[in-house]
ROGU-441374 format. One record per residue (C-alpha): residue in three letters; x, y, z; residue number from 1. Coordinates in Angstrom, 2 decimals. Layout:
BEGIN
<rec><res>ALA</res><east>X</east><north>Y</north><up>Z</up><n>NUM</n></rec>
...
END
This chain:
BEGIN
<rec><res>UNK</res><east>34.43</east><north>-61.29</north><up>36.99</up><n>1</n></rec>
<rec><res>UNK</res><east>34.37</east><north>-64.39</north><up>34.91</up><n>2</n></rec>
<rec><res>UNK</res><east>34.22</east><north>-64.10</north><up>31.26</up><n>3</n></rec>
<rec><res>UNK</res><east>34.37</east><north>-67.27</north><up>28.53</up><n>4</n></rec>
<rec><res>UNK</res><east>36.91</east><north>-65.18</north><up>25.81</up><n>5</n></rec>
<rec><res>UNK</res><east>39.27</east><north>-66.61</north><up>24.45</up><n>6</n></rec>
<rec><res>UNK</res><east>42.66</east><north>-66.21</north><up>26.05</up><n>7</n></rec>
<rec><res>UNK</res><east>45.96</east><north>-66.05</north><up>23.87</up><n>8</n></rec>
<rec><res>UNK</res><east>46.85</east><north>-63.99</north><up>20.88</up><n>9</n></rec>
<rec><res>UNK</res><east>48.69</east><north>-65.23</north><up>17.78</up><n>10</n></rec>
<rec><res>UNK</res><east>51.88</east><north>-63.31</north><up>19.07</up><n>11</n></rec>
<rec><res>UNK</res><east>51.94</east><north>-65.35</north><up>22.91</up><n>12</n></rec>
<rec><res>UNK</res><east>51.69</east><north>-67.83</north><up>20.87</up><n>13</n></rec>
<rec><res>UNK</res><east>54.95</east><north>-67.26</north><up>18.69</up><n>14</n></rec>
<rec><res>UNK</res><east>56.95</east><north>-65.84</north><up>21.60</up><n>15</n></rec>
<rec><res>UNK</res><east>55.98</east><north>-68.33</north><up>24.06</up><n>16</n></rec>
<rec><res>UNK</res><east>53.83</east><north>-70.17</north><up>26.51</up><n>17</n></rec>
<rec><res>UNK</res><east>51.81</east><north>-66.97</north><up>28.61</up><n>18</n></rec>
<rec><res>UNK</res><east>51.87</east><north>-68.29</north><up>32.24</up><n>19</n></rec>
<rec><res>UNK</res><east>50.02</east><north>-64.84</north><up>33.47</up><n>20</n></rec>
<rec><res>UNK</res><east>47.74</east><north>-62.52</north><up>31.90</up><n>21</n></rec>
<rec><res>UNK</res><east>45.28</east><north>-59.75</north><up>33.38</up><n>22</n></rec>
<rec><res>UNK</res><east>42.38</east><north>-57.96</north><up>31.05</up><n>23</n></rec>
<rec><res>UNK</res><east>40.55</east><north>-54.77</north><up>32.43</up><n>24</n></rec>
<rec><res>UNK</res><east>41.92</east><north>-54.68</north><up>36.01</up><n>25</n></rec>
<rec><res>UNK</res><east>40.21</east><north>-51.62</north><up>37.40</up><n>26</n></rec>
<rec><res>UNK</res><east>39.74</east><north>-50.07</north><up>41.17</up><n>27</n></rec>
<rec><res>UNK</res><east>39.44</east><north>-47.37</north><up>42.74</up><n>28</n></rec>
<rec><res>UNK</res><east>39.09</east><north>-46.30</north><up>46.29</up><n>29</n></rec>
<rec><res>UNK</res><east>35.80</east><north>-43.60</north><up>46.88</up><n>30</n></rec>
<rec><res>UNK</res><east>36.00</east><north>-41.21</north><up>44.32</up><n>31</n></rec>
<rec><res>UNK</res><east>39.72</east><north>-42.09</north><up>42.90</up><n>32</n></rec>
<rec><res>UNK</res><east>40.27</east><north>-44.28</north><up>40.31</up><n>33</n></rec>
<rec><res>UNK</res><east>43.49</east><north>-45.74</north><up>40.76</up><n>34</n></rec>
<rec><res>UNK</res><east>43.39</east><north>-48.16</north><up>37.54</up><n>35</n></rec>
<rec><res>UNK</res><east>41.60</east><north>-47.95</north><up>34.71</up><n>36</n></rec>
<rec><res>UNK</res><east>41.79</east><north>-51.04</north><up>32.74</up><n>37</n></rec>
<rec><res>UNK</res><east>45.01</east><north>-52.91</north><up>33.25</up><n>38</n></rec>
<rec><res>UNK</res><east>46.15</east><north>-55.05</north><up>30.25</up><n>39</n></rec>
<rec><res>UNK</res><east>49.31</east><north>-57.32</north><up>30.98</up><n>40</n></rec>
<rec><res>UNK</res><east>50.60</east><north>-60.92</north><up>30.11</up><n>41</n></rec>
<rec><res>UNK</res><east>53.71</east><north>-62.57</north><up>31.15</up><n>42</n></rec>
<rec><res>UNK</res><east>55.30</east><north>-65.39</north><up>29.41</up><n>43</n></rec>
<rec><res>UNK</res><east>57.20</east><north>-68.32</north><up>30.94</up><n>44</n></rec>
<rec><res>UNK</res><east>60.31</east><north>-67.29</north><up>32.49</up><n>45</n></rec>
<rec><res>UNK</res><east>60.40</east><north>-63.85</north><up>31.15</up><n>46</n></rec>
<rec><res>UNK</res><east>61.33</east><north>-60.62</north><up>33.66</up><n>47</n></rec>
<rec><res>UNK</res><east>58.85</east><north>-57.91</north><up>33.24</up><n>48</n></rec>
<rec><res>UNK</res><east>59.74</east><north>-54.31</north><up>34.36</up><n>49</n></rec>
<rec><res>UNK</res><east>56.63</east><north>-52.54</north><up>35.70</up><n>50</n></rec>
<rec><res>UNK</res><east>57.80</east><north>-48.68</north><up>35.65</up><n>51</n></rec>
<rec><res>UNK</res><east>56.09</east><north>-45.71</north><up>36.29</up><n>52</n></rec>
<rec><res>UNK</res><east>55.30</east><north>-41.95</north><up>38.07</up><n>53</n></rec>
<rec><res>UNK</res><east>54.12</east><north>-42.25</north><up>41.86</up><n>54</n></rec>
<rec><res>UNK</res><east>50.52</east><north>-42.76</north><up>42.09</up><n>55</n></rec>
<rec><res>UNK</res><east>50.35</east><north>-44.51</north><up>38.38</up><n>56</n></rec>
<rec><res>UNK</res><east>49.08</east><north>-47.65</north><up>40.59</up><n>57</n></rec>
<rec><res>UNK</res><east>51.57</east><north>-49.55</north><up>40.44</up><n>58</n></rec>
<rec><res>UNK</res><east>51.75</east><north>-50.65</north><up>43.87</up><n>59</n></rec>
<rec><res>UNK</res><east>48.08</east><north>-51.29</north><up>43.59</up><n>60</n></rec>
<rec><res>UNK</res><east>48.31</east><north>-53.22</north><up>40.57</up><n>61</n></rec>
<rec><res>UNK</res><east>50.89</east><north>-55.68</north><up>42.39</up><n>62</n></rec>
<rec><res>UNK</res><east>48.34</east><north>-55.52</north><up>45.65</up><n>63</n></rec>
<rec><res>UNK</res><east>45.63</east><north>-57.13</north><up>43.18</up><n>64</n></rec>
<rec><res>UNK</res><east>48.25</east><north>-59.62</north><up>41.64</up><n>65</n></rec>
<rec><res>UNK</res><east>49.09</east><north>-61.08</north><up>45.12</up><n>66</n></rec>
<rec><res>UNK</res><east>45.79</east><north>-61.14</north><up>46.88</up><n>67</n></rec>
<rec><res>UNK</res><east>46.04</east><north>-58.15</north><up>49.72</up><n>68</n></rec>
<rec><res>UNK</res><east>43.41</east><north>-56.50</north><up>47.58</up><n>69</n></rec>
<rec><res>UNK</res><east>40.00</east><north>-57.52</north><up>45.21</up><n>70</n></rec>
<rec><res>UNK</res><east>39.71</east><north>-55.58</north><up>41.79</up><n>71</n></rec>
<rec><res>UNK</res><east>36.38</east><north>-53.63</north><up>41.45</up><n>72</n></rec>
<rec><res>UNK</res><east>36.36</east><north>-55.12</north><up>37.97</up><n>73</n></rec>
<rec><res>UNK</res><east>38.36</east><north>-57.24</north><up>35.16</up><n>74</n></rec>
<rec><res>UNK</res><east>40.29</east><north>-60.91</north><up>34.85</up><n>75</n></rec>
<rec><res>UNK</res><east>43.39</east><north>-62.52</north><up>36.14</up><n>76</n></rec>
<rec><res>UNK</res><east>44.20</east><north>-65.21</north><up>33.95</up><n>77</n></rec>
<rec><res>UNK</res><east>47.15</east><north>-67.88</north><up>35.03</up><n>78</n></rec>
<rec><res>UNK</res><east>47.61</east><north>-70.69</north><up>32.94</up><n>79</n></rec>
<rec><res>UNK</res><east>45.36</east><north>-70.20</north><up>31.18</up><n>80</n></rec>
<rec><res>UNK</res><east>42.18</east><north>-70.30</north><up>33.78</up><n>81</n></rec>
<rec><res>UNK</res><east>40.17</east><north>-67.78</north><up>35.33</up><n>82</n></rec>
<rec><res>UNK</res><east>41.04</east><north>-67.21</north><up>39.19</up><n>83</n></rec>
<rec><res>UNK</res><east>39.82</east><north>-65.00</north><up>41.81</up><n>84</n></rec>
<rec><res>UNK</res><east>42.49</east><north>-64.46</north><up>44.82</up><n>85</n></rec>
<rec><res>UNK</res><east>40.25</east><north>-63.36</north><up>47.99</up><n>86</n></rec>
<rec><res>UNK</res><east>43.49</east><north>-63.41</north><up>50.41</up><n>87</n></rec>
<rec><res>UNK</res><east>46.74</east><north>-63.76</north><up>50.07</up><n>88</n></rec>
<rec><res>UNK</res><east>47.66</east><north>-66.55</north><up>51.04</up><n>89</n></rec>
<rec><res>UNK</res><east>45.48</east><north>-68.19</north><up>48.07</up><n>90</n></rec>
<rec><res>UNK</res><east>47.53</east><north>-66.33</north><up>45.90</up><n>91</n></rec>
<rec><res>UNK</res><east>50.56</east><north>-68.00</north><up>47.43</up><n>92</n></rec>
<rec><res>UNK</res><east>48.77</east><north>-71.72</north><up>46.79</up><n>93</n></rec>
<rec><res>UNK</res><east>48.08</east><north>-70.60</north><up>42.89</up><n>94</n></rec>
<rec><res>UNK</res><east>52.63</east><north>-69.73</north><up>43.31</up><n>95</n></rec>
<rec><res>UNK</res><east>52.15</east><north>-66.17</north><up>42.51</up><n>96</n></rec>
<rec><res>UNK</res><east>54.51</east><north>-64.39</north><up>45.73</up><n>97</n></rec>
<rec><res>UNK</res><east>55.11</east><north>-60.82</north><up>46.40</up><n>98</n></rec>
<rec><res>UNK</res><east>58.55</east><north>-59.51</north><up>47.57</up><n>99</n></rec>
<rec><res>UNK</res><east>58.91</east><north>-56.23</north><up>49.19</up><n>100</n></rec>
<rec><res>UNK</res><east>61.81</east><north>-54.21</north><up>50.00</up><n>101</n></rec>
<rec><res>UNK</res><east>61.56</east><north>-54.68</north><up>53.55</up><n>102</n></rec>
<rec><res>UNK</res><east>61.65</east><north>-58.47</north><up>52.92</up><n>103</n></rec>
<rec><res>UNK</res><east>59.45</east><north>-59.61</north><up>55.75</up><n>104</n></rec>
<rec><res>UNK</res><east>62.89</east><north>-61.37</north><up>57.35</up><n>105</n></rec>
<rec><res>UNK</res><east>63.55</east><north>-62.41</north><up>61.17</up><n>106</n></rec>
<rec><res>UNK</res><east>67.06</east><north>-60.81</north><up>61.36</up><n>107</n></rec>
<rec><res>UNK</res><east>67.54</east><north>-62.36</north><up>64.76</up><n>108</n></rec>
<rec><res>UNK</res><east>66.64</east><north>-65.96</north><up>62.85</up><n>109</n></rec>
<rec><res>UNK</res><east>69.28</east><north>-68.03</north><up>60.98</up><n>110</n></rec>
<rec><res>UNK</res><east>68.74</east><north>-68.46</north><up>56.93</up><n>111</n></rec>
<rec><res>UNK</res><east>66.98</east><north>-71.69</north><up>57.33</up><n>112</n></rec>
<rec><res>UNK</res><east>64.71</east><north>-70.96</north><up>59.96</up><n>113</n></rec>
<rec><res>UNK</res><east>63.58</east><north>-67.83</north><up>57.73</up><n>114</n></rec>
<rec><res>UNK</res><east>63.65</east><north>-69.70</north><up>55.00</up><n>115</n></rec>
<rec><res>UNK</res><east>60.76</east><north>-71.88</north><up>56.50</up><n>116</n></rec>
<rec><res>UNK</res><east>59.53</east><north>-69.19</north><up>58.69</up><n>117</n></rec>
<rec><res>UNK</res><east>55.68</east><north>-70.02</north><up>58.96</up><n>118</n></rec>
<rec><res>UNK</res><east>55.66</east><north>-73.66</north><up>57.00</up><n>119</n></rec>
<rec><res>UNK</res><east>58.24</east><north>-75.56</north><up>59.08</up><n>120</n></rec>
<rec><res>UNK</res><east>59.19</east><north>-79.17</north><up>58.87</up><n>121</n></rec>
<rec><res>UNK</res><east>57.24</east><north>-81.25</north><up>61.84</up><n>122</n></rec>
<rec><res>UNK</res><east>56.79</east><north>-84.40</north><up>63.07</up><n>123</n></rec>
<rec><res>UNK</res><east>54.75</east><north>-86.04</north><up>65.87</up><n>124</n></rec>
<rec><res>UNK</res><east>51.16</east><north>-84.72</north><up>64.86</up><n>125</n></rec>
<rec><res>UNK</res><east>49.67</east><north>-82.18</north><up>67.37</up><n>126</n></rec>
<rec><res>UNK</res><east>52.74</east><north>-82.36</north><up>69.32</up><n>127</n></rec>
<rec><res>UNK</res><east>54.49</east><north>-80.90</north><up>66.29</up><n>128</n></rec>
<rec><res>UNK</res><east>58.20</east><north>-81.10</north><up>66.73</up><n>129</n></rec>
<rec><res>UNK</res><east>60.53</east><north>-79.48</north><up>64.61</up><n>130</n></rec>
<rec><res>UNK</res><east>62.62</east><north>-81.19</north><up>62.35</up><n>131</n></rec>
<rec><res>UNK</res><east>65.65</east><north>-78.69</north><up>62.54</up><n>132</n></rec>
<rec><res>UNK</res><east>68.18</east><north>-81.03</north><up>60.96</up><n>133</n></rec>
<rec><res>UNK</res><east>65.47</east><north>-82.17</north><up>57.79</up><n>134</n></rec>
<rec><res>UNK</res><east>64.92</east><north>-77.88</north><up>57.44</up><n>135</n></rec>
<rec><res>UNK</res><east>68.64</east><north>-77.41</north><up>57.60</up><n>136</n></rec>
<rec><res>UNK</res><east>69.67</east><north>-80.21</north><up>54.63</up><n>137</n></rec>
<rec><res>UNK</res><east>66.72</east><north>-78.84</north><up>52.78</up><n>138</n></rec>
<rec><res>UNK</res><east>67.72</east><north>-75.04</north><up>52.81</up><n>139</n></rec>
<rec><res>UNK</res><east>71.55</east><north>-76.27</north><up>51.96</up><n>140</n></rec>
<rec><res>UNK</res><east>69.90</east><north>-78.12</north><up>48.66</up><n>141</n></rec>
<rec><res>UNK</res><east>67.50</east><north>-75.03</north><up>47.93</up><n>142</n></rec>
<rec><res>UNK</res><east>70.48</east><north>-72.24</north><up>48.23</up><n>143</n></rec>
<rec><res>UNK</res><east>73.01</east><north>-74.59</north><up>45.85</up><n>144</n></rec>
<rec><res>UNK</res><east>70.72</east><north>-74.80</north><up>43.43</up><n>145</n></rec>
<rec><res>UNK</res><east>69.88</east><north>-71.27</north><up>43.17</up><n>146</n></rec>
<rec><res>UNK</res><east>73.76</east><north>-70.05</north><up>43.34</up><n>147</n></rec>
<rec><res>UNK</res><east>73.10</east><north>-68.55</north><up>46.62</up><n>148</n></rec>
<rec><res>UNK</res><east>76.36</east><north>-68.37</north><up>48.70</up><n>149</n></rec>
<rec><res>UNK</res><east>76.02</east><north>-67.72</north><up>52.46</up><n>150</n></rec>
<rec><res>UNK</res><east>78.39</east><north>-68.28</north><up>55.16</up><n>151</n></rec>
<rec><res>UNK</res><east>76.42</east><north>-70.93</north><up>56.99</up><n>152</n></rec>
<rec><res>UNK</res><east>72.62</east><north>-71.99</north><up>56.92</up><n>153</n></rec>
<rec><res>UNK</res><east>72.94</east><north>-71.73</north><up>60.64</up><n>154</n></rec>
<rec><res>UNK</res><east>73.81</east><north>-68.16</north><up>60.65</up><n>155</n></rec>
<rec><res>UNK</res><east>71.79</east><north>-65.33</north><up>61.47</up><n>156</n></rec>
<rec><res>UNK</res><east>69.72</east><north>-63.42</north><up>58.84</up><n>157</n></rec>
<rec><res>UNK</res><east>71.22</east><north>-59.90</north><up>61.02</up><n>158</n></rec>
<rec><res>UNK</res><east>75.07</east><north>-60.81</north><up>60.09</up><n>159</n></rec>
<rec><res>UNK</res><east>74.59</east><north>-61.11</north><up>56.08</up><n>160</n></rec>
<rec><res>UNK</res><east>75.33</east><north>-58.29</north><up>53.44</up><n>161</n></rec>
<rec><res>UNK</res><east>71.99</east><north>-56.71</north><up>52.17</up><n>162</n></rec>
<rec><res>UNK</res><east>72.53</east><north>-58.47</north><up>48.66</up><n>163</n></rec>
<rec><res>UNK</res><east>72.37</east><north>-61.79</north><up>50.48</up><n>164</n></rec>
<rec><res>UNK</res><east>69.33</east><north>-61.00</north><up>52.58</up><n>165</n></rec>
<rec><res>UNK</res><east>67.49</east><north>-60.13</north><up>49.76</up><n>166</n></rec>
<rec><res>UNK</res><east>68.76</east><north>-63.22</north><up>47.81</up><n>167</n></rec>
<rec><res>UNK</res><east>67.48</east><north>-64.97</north><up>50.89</up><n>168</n></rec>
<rec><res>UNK</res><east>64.24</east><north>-63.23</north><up>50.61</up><n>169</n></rec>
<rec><res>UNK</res><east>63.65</east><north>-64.85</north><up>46.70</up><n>170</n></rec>
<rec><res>UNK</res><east>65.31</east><north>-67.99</north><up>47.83</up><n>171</n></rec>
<rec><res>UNK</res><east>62.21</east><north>-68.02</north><up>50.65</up><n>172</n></rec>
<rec><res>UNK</res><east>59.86</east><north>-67.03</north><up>47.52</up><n>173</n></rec>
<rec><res>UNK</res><east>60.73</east><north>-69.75</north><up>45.07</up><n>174</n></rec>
<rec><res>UNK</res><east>61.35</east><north>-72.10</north><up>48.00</up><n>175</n></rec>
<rec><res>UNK</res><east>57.97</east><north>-74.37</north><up>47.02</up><n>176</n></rec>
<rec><res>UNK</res><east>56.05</east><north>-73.30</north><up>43.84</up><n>177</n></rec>
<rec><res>UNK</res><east>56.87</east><north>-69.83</north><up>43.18</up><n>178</n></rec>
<rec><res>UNK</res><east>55.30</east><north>-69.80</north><up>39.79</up><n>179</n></rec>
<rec><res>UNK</res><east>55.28</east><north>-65.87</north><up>39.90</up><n>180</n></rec>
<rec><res>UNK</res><east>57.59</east><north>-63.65</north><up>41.83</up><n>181</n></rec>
<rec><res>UNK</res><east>56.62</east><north>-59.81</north><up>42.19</up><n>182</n></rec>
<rec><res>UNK</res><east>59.77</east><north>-58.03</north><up>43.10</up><n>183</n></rec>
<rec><res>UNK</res><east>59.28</east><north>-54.56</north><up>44.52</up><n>184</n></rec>
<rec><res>UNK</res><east>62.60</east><north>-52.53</north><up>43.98</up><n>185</n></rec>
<rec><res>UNK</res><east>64.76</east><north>-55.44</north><up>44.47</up><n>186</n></rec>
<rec><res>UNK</res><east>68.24</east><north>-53.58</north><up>43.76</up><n>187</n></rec>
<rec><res>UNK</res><east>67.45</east><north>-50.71</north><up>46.08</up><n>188</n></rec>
<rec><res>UNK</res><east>70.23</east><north>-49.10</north><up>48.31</up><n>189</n></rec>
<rec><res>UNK</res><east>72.62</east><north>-51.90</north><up>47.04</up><n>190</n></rec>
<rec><res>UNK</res><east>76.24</east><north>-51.58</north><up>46.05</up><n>191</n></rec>
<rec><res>UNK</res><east>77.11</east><north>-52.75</north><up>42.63</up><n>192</n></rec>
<rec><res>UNK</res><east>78.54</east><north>-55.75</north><up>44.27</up><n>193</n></rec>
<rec><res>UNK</res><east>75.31</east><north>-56.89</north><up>45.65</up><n>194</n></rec>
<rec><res>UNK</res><east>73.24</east><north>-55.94</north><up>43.11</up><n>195</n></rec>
<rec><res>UNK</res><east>75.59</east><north>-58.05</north><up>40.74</up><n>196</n></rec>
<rec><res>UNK</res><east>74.24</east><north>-60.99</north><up>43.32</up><n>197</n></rec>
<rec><res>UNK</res><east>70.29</east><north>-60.70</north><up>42.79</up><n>198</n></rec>
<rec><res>UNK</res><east>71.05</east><north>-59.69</north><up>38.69</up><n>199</n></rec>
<rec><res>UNK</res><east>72.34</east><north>-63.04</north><up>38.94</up><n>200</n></rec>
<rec><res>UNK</res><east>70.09</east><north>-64.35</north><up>40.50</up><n>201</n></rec>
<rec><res>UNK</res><east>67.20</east><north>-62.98</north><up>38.90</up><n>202</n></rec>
<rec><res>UNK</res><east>68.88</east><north>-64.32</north><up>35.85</up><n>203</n></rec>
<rec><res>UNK</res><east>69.33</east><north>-67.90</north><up>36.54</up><n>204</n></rec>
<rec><res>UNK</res><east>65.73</east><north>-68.10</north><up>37.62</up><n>205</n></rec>
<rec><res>UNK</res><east>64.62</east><north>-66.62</north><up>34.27</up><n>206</n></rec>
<rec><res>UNK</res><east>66.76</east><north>-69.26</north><up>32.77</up><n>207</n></rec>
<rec><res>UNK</res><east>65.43</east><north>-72.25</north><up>34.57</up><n>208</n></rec>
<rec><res>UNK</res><east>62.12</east><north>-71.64</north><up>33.10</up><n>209</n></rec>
<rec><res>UNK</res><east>60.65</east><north>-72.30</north><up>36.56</up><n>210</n></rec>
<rec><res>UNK</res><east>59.94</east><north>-68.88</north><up>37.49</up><n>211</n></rec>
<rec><res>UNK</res><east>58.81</east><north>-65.78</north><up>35.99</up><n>212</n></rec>
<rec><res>UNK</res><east>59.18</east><north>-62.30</north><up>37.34</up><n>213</n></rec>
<rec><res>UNK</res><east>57.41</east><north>-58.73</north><up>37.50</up><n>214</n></rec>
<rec><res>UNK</res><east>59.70</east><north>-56.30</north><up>38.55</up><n>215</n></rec>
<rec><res>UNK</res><east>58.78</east><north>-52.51</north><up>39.97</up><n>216</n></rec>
<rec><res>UNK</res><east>61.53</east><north>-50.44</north><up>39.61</up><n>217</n></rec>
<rec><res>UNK</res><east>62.42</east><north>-46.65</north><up>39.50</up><n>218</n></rec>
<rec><res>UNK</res><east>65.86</east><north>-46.93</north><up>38.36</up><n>219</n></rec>
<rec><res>UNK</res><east>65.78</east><north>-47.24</north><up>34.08</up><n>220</n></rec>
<rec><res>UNK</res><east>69.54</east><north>-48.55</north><up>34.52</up><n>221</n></rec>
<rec><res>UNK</res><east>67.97</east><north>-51.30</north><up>37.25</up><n>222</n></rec>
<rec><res>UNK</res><east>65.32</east><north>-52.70</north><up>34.83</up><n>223</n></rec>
<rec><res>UNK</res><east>67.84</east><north>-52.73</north><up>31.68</up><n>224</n></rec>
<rec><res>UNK</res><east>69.80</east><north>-55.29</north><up>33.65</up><n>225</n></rec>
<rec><res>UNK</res><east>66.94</east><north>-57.37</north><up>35.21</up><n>226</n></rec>
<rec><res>UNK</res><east>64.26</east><north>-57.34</north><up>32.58</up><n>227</n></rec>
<rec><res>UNK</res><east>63.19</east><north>-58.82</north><up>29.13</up><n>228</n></rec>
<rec><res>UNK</res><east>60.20</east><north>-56.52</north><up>28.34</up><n>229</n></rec>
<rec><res>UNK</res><east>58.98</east><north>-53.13</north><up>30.07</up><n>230</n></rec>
<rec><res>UNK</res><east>55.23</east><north>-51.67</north><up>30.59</up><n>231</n></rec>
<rec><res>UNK</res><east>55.05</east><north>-48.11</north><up>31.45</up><n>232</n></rec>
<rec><res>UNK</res><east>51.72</east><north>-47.78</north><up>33.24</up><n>233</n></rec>
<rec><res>UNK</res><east>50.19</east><north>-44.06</north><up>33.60</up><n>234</n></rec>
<rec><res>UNK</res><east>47.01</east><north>-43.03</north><up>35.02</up><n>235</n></rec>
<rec><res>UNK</res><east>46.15</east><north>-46.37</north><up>35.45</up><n>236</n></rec>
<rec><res>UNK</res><east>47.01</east><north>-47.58</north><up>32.16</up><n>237</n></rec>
<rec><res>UNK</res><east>49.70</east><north>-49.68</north><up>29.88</up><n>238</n></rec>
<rec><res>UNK</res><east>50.73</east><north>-46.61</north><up>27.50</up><n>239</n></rec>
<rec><res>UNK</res><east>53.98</east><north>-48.64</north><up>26.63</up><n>240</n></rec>
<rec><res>UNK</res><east>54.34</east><north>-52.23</north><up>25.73</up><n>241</n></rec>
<rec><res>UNK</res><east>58.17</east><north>-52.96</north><up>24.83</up><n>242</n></rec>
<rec><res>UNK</res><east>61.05</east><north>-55.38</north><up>24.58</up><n>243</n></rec>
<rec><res>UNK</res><east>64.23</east><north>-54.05</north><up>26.26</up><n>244</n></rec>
<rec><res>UNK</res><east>66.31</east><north>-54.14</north><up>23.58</up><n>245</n></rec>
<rec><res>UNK</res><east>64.01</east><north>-51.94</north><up>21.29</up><n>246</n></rec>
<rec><res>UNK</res><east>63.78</east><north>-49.15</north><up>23.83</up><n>247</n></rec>
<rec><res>UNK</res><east>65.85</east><north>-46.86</north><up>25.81</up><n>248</n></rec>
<rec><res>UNK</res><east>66.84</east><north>-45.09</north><up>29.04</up><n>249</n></rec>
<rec><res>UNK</res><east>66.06</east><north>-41.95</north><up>27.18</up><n>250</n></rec>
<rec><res>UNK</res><east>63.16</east><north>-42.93</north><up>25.66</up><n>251</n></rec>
<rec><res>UNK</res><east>61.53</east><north>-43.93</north><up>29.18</up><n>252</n></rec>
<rec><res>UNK</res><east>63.13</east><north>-40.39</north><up>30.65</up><n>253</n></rec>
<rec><res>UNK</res><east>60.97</east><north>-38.31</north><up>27.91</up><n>254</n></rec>
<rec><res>UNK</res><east>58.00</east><north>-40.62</north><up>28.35</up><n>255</n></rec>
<rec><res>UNK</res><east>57.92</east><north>-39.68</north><up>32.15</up><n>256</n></rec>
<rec><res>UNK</res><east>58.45</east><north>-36.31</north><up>31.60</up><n>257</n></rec>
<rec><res>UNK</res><east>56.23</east><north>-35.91</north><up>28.71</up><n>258</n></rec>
<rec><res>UNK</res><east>53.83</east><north>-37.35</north><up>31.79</up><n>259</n></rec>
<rec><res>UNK</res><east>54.65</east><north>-35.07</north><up>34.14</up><n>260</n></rec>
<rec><res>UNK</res><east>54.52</east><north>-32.29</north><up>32.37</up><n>261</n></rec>
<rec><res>UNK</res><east>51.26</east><north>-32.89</north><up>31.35</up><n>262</n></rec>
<rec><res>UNK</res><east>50.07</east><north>-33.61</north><up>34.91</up><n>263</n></rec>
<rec><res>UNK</res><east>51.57</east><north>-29.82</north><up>35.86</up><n>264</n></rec>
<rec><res>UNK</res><east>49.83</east><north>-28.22</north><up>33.30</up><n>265</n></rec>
<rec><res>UNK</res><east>46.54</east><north>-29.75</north><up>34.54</up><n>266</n></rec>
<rec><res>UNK</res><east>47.15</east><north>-28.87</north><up>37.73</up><n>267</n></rec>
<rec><res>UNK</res><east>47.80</east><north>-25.43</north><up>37.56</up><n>268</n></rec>
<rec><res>UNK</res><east>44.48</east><north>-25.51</north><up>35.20</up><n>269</n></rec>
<rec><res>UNK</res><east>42.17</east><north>-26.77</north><up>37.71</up><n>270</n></rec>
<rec><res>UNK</res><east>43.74</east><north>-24.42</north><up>40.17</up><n>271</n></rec>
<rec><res>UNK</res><east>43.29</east><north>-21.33</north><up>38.25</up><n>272</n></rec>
<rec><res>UNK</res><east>39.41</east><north>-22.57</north><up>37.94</up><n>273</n></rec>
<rec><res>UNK</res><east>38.99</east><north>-22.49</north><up>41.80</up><n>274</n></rec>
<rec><res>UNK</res><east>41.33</east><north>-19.30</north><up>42.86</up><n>275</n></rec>
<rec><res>UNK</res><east>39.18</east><north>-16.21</north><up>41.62</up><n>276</n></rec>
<rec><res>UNK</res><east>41.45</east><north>-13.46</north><up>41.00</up><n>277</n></rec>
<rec><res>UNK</res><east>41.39</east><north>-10.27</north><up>42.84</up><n>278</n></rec>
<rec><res>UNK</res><east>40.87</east><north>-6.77</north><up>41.39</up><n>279</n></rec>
<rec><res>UNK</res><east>43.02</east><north>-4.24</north><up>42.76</up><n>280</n></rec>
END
């Protein structure tokens, strides 16, 4: 999968440092080809909205960004270096983290305990205590510096509003490198009220520089408030490459439609090829 090209264009270059960047990504599973040459990059601190019909491998795409699955072909390029994630948890050690709308939260767990859920604070080598106090100081610090307001560090994931669970969720993400964040529908079946709290959010961490974002989204409205630049990937391919500002809800609708419509119209071809007609 390896290849000695050069990396950056003359236009990364301009707009900024490229912290991510994937050339050919293709799979497919049997006899479907699910993508068919993926070309992305992501800057440093931008917000990316990934957007597109069911089945236009998205969701795959993000599977082969965060380890869970191999590509049959292609590179992923961070920082400029060829790497090969074979689990996830390496992609996790290179800071690229995936967050999905169920969250992957302990509800019956307070904030910090979730918040080191799987890599808690120890001491006393194979005896491993937990140090609860350390965890809880170090979650206060984390959650201040992010903006993050919850009643108590101490109180269980279970009693929060579902904008401050998911804020939780990032705050988990981000908690040691999180280089890369992969958001999966991060506004969905919010109020505007909590939604306001992870736009916020998702703002501040663009700011800092620190982290940069792909978002998956099905709501236009959703990535025009979260997002810097969109892709529109279709049948396994980047057909649109845009900054926010020079696009539009409508444009997006027609491009989806213009999609769909074309994905009818095949349809109803192939099935007219396989239905012979009766003669009466």
């Amino acid at each position: 999968m390896t290849d000695p090209r050069p990396l950056a264009a003359a236009d990364d270059v301009e707009q900024g440092k490229v912290v991510l960047r994937t050339e050919g990504i293709t799979k497919r599973f049997g006899a479907v080809v699910v993508l068919r040459g993926v070309d992305i990059h992501l800057k440093q601190g931008e917000v990316l909205g990934l957007v597109g019909d069911n089945g236009a491998g998205k969701s795959t795409f993000v599977k082969i960004l965060c380890g869970f699955l191999r590509p049959d072909s292609g590179r992923i390029i961070l920082d400029g270096k060829d790497v090969e994630f074979h689990s996830v948890r390496e992609a996790r050690r290179h800071g690229i983290e995936a967050l999905y709308q169920d969250l992957a939260l302990v509800p019956q767990l307070t904030v910090y305990q979730n918040l080191f859920l799987n890599r808690e604070q120890t001491f006393g080598g194979r005896l491993g205590f937990v140090r609860r106090r350390k965890m809880r100081e170090l979650a206060r610090q984390h959650l201040h510096q992010m903006n993050v307001n919850v009643p108590s560090v101490e109180a269980e994931v279970e009693q929060l509003s579902g904008g401050q669970r998911q804020a939780i969720a990032v705050a988990r993400a981000t908690l040691e490198v999180g280089k890369v964040l992969l958001l999966d529908e991060p506004l969905a079946a919010m109020g505007a009220k909590e939604s306001a709290l992870i736009i916020d959010l998702v703002h501040e961490l663009s700011a800092s520089g620190d982290t940069s974002m792909i978002v998956i989204d099905h709501n236009y409205a959703h990535l025009f408030e979260l997002c810097d630049r969109v892709n529109v990937l279709q049948d396994g391919k980047v057909t649109l490459d845009k900054i926010v500002r020079d696009t539009s809800i409508e444009e997006l609708t027609e491009l989806m439609l213009s999609e769909y419509r074309l994905q009818v119209l095949t349809a109803r071809t192939q099935l007219k090829g396989r239905v012979p007609e009766v003669s009466t």
